[in-house]
DRENDO-1510 file (C-alpha; in Angstrom, 1 decimal, always signed):
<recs>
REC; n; res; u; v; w
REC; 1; UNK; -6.9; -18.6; -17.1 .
REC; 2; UNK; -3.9; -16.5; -18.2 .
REC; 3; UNK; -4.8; -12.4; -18.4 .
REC; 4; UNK; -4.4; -9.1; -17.2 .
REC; 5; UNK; -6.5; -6.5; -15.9 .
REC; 6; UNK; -4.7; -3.7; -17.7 .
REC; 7; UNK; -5.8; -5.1; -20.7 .
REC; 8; UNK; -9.5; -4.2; -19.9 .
REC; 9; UNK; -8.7; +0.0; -19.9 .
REC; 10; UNK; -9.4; +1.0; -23.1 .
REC; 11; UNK; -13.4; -0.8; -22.3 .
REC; 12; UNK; -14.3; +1.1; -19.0 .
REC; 13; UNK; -12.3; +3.7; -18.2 .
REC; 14; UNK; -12.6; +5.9; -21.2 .
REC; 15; UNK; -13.5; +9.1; -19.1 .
REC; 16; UNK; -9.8; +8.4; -17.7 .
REC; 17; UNK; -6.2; +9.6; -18.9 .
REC; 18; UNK; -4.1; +6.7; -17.6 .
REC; 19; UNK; -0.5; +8.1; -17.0 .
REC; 20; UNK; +1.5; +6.3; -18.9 .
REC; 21; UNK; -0.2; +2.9; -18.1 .
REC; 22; UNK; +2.1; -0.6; -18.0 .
REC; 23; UNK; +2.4; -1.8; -21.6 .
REC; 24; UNK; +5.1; -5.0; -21.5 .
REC; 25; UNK; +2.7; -7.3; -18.8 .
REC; 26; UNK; +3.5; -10.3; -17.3 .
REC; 27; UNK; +1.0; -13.2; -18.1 .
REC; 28; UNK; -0.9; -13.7; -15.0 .
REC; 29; UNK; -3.5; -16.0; -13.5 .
REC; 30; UNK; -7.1; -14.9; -12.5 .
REC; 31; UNK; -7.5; -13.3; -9.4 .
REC; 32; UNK; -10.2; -16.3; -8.5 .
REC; 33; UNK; -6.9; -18.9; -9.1 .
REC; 34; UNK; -4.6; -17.2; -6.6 .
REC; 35; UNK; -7.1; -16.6; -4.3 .
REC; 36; UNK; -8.1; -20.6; -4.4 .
REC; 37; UNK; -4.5; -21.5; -3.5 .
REC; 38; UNK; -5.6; -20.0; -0.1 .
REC; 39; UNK; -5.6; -22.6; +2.6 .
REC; 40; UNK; -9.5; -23.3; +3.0 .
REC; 41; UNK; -10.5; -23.7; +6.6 .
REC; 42; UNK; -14.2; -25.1; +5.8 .
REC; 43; UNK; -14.7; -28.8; +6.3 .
REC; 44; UNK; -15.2; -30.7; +2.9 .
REC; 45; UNK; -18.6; -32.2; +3.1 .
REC; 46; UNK; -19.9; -28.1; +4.0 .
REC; 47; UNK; -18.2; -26.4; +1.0 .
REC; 48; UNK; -21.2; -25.0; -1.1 .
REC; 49; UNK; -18.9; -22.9; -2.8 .
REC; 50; UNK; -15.5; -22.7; -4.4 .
REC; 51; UNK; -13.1; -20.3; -1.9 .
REC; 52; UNK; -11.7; -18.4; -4.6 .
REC; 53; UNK; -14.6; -17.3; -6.5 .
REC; 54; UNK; -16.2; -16.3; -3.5 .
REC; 55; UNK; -13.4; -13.9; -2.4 .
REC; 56; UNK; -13.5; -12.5; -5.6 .
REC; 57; UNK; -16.9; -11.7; -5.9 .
REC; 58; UNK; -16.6; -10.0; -2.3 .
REC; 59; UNK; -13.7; -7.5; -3.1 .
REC; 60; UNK; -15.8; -7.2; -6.0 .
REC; 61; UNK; -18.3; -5.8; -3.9 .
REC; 62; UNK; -15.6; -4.1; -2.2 .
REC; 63; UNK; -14.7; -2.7; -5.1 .
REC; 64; UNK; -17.6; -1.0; -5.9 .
REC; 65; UNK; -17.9; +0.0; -2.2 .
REC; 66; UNK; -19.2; -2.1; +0.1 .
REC; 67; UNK; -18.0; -1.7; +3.7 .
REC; 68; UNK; -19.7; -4.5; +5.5 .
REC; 69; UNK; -20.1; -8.2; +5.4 .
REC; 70; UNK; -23.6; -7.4; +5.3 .
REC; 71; UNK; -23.1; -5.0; +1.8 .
REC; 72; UNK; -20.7; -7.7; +0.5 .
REC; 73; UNK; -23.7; -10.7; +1.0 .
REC; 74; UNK; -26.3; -8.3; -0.1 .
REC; 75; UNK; -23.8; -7.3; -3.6 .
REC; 76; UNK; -23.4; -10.9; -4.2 .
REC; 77; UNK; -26.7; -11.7; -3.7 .
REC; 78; UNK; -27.4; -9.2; -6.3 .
REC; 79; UNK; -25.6; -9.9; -8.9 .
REC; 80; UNK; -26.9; -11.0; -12.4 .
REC; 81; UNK; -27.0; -14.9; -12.3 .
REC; 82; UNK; -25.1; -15.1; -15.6 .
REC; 83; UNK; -22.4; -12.7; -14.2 .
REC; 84; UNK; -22.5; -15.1; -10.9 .
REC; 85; UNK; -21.5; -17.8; -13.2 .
REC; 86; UNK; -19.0; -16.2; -15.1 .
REC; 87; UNK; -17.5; -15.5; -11.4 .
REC; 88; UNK; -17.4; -19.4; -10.5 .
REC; 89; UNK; -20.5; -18.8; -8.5 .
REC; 90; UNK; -23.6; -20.7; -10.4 .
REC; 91; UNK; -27.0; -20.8; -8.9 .
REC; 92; UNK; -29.3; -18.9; -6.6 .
REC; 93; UNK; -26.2; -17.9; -3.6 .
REC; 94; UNK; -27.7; -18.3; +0.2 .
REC; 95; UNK; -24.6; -16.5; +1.8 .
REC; 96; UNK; -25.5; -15.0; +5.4 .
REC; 97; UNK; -23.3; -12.0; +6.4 .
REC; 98; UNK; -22.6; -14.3; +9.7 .
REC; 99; UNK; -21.5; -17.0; +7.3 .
REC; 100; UNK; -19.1; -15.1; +5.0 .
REC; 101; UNK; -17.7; -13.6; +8.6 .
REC; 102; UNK; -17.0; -16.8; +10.0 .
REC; 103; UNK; -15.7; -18.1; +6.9 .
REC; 104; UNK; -13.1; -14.8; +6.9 .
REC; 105; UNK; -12.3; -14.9; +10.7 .
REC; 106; UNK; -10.7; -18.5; +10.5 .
REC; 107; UNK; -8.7; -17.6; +6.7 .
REC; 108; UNK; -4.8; -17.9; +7.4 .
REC; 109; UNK; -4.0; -14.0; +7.3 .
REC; 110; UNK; -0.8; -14.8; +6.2 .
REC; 111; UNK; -1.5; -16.7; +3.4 .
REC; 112; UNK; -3.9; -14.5; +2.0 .
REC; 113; UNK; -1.5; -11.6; +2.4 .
REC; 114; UNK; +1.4; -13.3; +0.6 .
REC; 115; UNK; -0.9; -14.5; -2.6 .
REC; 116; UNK; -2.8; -11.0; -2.6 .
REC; 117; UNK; +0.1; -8.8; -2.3 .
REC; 118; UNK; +2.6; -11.2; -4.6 .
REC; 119; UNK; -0.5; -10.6; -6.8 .
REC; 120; UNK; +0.1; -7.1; -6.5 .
REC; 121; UNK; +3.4; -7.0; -7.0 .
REC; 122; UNK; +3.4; -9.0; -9.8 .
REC; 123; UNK; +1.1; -6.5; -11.5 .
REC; 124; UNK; +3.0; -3.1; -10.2 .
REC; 125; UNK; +6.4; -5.0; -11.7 .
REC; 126; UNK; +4.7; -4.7; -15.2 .
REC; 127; UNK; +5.8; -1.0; -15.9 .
REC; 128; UNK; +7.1; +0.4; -18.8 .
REC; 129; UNK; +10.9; -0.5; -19.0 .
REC; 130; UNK; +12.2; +3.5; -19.0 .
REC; 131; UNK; +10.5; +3.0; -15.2 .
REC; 132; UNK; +11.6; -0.1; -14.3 .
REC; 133; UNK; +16.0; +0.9; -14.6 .
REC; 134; UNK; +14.9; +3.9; -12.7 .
REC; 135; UNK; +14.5; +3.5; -8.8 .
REC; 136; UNK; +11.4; +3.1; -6.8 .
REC; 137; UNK; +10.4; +4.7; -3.6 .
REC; 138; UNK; +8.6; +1.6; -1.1 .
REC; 139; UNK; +7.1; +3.1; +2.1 .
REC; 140; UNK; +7.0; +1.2; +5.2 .
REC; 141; UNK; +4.2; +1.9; +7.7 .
REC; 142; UNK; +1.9; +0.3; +10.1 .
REC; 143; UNK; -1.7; +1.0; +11.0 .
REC; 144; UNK; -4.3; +0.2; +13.3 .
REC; 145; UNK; -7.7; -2.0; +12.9 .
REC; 146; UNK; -9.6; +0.3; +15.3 .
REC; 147; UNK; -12.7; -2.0; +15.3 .
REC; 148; UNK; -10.5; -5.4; +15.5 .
REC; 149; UNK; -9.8; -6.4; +18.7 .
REC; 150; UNK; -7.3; -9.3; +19.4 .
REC; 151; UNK; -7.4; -11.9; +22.0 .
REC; 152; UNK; -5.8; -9.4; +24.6 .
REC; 153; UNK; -8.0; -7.0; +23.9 .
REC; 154; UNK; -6.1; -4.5; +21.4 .
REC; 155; UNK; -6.7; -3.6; +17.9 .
REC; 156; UNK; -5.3; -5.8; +15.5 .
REC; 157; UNK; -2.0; -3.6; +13.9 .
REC; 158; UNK; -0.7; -4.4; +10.2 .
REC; 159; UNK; +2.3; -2.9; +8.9 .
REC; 160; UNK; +2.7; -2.6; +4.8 .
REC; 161; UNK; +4.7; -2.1; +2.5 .
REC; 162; UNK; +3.2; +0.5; -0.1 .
REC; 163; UNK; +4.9; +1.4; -3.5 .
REC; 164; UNK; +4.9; +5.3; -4.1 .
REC; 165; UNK; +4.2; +5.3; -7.5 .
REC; 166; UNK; +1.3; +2.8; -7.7 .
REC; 167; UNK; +0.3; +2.5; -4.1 .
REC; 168; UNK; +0.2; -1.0; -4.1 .
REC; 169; UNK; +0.7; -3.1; -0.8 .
REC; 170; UNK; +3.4; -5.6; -2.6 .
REC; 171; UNK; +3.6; -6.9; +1.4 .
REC; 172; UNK; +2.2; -7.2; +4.5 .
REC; 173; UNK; +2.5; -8.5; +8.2 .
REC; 174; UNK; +0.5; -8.5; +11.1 .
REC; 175; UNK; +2.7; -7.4; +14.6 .
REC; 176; UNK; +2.1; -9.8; +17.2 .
REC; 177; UNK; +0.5; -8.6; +20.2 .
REC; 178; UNK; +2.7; -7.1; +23.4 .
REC; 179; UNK; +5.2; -6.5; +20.4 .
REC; 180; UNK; +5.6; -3.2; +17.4 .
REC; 181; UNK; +6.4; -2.5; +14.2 .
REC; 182; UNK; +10.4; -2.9; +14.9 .
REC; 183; UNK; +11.1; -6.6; +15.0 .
REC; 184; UNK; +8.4; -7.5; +12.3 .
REC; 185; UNK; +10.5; -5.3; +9.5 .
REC; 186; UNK; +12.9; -7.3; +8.6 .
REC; 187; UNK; +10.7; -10.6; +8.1 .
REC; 188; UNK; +8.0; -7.9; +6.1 .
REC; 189; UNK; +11.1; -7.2; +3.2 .
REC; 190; UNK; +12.8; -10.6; +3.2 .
REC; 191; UNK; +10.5; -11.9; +0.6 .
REC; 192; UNK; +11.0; -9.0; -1.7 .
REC; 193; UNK; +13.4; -8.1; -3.8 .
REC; 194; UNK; +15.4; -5.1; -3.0 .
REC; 195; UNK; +17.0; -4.3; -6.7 .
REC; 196; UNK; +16.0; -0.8; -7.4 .
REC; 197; UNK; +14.3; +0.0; -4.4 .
REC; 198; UNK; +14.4; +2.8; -2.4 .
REC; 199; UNK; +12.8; +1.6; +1.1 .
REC; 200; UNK; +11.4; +5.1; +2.7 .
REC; 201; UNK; +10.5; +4.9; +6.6 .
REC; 202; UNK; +9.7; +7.3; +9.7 .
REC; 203; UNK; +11.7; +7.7; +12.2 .
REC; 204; UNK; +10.3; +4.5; +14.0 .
REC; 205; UNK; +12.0; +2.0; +11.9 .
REC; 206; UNK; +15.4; +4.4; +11.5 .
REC; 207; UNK; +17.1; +1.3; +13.1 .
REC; 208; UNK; +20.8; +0.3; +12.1 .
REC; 209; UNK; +19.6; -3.3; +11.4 .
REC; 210; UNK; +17.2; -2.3; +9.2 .
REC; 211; UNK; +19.7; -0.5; +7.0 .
REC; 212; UNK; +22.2; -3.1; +7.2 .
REC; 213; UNK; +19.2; -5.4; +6.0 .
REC; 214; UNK; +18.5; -3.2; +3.1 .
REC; 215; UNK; +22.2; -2.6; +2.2 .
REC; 216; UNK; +22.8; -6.8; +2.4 .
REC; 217; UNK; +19.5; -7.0; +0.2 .
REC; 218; UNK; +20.8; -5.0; -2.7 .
REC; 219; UNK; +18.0; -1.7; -2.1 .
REC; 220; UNK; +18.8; +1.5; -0.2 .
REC; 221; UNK; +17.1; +3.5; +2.4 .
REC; 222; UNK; +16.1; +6.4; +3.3 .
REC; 223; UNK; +15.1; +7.1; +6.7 .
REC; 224; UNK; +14.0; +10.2; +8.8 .
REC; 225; UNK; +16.2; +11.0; +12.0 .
REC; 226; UNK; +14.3; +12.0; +15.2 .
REC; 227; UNK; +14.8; +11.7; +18.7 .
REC; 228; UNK; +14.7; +8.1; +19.1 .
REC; 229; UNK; +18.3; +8.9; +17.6 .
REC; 230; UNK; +19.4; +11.1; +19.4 .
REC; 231; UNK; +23.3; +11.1; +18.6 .
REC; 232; UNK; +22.7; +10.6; +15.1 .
REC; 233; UNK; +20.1; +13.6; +15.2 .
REC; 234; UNK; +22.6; +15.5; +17.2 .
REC; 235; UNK; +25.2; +15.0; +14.6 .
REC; 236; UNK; +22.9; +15.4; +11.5 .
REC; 237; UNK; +22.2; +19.4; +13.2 .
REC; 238; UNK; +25.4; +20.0; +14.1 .
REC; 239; UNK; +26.5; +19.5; +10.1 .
REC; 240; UNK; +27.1; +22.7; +8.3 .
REC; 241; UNK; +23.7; +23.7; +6.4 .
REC; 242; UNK; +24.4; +27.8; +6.8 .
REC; 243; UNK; +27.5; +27.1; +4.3 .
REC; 244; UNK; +25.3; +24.1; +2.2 .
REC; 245; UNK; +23.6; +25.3; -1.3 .
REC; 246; UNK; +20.2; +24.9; -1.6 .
REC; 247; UNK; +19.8; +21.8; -3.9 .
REC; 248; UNK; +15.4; +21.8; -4.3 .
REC; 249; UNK; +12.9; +24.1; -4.0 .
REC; 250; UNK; +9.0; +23.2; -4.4 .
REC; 251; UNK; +5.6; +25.4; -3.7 .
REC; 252; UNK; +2.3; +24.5; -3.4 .
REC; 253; UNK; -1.1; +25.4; -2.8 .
REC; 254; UNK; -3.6; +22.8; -1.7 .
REC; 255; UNK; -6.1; +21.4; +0.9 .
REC; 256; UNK; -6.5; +25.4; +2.0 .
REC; 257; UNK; -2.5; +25.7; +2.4 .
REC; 258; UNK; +0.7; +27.1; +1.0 .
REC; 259; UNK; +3.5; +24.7; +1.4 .
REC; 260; UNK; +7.5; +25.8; +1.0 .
REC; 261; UNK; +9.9; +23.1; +1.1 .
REC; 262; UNK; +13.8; +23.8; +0.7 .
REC; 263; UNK; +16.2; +21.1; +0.6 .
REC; 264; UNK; +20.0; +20.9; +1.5 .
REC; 265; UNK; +21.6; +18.1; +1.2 .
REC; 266; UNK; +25.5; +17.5; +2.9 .
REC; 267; UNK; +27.5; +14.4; +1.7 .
REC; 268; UNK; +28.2; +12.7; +5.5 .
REC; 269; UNK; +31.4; +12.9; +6.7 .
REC; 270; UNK; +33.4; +10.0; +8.0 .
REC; 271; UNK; +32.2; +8.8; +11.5 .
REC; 272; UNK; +28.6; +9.1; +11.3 .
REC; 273; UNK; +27.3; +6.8; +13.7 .
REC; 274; UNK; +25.0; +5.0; +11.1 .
REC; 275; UNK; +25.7; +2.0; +8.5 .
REC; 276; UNK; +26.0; +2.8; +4.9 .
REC; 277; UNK; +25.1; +6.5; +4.9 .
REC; 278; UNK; +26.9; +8.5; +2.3 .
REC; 279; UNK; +23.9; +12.1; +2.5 .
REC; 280; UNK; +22.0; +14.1; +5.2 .
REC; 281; UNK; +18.9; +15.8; +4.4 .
REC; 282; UNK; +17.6; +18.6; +5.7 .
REC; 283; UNK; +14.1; +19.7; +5.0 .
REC; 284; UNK; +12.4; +23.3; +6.2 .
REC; 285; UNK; +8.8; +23.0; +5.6 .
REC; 286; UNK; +6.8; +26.4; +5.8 .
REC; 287; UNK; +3.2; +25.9; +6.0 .
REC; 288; UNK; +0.6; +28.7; +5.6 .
REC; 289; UNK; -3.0; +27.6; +6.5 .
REC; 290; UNK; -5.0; +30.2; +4.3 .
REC; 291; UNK; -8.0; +30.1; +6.6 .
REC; 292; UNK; -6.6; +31.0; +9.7 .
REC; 293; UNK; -3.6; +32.8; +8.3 .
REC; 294; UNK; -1.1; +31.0; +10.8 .
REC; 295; UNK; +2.4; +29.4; +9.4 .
REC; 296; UNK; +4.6; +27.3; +11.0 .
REC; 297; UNK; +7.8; +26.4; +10.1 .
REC; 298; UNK; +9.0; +22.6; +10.3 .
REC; 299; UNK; +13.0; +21.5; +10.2 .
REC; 300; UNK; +13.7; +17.7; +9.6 .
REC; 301; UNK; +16.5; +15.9; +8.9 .
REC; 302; UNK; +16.9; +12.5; +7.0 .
REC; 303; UNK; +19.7; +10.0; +6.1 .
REC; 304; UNK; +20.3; +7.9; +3.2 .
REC; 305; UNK; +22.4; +5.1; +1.4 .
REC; 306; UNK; +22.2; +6.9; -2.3 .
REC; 307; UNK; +25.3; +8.3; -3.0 .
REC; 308; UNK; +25.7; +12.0; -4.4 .
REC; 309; UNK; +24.7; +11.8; -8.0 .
REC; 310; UNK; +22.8; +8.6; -7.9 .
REC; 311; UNK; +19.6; +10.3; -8.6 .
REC; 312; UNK; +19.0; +14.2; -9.2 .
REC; 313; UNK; +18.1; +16.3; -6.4 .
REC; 314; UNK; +14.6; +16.5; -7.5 .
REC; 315; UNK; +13.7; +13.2; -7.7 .
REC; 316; UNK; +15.4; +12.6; -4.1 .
REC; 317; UNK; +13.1; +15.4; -2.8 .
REC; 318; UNK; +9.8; +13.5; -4.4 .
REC; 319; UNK; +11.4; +10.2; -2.5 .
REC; 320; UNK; +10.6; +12.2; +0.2 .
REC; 321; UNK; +7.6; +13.0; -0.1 .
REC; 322; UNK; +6.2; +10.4; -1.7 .
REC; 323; UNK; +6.9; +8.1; +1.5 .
REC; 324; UNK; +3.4; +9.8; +2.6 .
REC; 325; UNK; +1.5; +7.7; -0.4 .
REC; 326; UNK; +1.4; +5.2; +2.2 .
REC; 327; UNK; -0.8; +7.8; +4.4 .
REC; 328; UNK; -2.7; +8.8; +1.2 .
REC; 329; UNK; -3.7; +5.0; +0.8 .
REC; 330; UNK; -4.6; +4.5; +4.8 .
REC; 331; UNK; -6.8; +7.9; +4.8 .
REC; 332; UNK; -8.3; +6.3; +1.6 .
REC; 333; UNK; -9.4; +3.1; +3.4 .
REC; 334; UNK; -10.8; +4.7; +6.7 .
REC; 335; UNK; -12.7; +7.5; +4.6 .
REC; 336; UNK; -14.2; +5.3; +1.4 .
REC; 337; UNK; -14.1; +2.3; +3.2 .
REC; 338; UNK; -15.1; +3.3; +6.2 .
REC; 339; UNK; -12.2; +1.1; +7.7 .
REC; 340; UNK; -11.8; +2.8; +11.5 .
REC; 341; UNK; -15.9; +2.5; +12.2 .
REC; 342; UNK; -16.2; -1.8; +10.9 .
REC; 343; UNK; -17.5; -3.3; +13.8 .
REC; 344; UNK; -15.6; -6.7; +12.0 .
REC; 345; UNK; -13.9; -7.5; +14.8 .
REC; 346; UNK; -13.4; -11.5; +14.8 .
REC; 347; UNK; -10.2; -13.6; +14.3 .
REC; 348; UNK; -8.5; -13.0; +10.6 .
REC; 349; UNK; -11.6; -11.5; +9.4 .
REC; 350; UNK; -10.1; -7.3; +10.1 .
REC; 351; UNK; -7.1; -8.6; +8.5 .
REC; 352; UNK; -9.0; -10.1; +5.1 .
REC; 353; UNK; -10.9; -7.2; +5.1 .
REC; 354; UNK; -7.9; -4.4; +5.1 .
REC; 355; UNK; -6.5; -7.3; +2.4 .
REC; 356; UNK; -9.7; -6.7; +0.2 .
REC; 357; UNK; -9.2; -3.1; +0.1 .
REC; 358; UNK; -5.9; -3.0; -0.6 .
REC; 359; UNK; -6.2; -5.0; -3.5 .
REC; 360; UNK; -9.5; -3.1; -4.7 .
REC; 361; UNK; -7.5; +0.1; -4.2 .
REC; 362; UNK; -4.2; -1.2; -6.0 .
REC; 363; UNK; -6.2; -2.5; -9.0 .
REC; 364; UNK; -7.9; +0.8; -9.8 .
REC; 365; UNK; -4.5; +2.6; -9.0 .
REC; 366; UNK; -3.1; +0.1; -11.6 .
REC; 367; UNK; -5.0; +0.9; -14.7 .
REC; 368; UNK; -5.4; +4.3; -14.2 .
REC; 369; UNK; -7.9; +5.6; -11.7 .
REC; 370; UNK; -6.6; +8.9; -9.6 .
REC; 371; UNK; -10.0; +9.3; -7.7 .
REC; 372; UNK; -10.9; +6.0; -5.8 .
REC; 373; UNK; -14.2; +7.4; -4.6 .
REC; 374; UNK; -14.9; +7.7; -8.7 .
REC; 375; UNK; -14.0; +3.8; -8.9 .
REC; 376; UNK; -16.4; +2.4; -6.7 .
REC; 377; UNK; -19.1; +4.7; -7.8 .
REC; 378; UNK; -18.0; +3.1; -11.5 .
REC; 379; UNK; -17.9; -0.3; -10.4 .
REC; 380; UNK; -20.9; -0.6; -8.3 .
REC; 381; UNK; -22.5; +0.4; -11.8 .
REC; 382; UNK; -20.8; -1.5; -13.9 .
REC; 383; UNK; -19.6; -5.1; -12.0 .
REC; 384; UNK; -18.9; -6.6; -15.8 .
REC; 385; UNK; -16.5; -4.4; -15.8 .
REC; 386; UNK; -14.8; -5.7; -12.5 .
REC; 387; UNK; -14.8; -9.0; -13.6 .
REC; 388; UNK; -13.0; -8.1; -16.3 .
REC; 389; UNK; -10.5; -6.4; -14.1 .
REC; 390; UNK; -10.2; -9.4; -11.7 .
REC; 391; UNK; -9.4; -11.7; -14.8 .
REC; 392; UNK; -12.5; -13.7; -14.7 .
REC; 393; UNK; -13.9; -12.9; -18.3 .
REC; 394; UNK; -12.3; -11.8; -21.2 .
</recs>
């Protein structure tokens, strides 16, 4: 049925000032619809239960914090019956964790990745319109299933792409084993559009393909320049920064440190050997760790497509930093989630589960919630509340 999950703020998070939340939504279907569009590998005659409904109701359970198939069964179990059935899950559920795990490890990965994250992106599109002419940083990063394994015997590796402001995963792609995170970058932003985006990488993916990709698909980029380019990086230092102005500034105290970052900024000169770039960035970070007294001092250099006076120098500098969201949002699902000790290690079923959290983590992001740890705590309370946030009651 058509809905929103922003609609439900106002009824459960009260205790939360929303920043600006998305007013002009899109009319969406429930969670439980999209996820029953994914390709269901159980044979007919042993379906007890509907697919989507039962995904839902486990990142429900994710949502308020389980970490295991074993917590997600046991949640489910749990549950009121008349919230069960709200859910599309009538009766008295006998779900085994092995059940639920085998069910997971044969789900096409990439189908549930391209509804849950078109989901997603669907949602994160809903913004005010004052945000939506403005541009948008989009990090690109992978990360590691440390309790997956594949069939050659190496941890299953996903690499995302993360929206700063919402940290929502609007895409994602598994890298095929004896391969990395290069070749599968392109195919991870060809289904996206690029209008207004600002696509923020390490120095990994500072590739002259993957700029030309982002040029061609009307976004721009913004890469950091290490020594895997090492005539580009031997340009970008040899530019003249002593002469350049100093175009930001920023200091802050947090996590036991004082951090100074000063920005320059040089508009590139002709014959820079990379496609489309019209700055250079140079970034000195000075760190002071407050408990040890040490500081160390940190100079890195970036390239990007924006042209001088696309965007003010400020907001390029929180481009910059806000590529780390995507960091934020992995340290999230290894600490809350527990994600680096799951001992879910067969077929698709690592993959679904990273899937599951993203979503659970976007969602809260979405209406509002800065402390995720809060969230669950909330929702494990209060699962009328998540239904209402998946679009399964009104």
């Amino acid at each position: 049925m058509p809905s929103s999950p922003i609609n439900v703020l106002t009824r459960h998070l009260e205790h939360v000032t929303a920043a600006d939340p998305p007013t002009d939504l899109l009319d969406l279907p429930a969670l439980a619809e999209v996820l029953d569009a994914v390709p269901d590998p159980r044979d007919r005659r042993g379906r007890r239960y509907r697919l989507g409904p039962l995904l839902a109701l486990s990142l429900l359970a994710v949502l308020g914090g389980a970490t295991s198939l074993a917590k997600i069964t046991r949640v489910i179990a749990g549950y009121d019956p008349g919230l069960r059935a709200r859910a599309g899950l009538p009766g008295t559920p006998r779900l085994a964790a092995s059940t639920l795990g085998r069910l997971l490890a044969r789900l096409d990965g990439d189908a549930f990745d391209t509804a849950t994250c078109g989901y997603l992106a669907s949602l994160a599109a809903c913004a005010p319109p004052s945000h939506q002419s403005s541009l948008t940083g989009l990090a690109v990063d992978g990360k590691s299933l440390r309790g997956s394994r594949t069939p050659d015997d190496t941890a299953m590796h996903l690499l995302a792409a993360t929206r700063h402001d919402t940290q929502t995963v609007v895409a994602q792609r598994q890298i095929e084993a004896k391969s990395n995170e290069i070749p599968a970058f392109t195919p991870l932003l060809s289904g996206l559009d690029l209008t207004h985006m600002v696509i923020t990488a390490d120095a990994l993916h500072t590739q002259q393909d993957h700029a030309r990709h982002i040029i061609a698909a009307g976004g721009h980029y913004l890469f950091i320049v290490k020594g895997n380019q090492p005539t580009l990086q031997r340009r970008l230092k040899a530019l003249p920064w002593r002469e350049a102005v100093l175009n930001d500034r920023t200091n802050e105290t947090g996590h036991g440190r004082r951090e100074i970052r000063r920005m320059k900024i040089c508009t590139v000169r002709p014959g820079l050997p990379f496609p489309h770039a019209a700055q250079a960035i140079q970034i000195k970070r000075r760190r002071t760790d407050h408990r040890t007294g040490k500081t160390t001092i940190v100079t890195i250099y970036a390239v990007t497509s924006l042209p001088p006076g696309r965007i003010t120098h400020a907001r390029l500098a929180t481009l910059i930093r806000g590529h780390w969201s995507i960091e934020a949002l992995h340290h999230i699902r290894d600490v809350t989630y527990r994600e680096d000790a799951s001992r879910i290690r067969t077929g698709t079923a690592p993959r679904i589960m990273a899937g599951l959290r993203n979503l659970a983590i976007g969602l809260a992001r979405l209406i509002g919630w800065t402390n995720i740890a809060a969230a669950t705590d909330h929702y494990r309370s209060h699962p009328a509340d998540g239904l209402q946030l998946l679009g399964l009651t009104t």
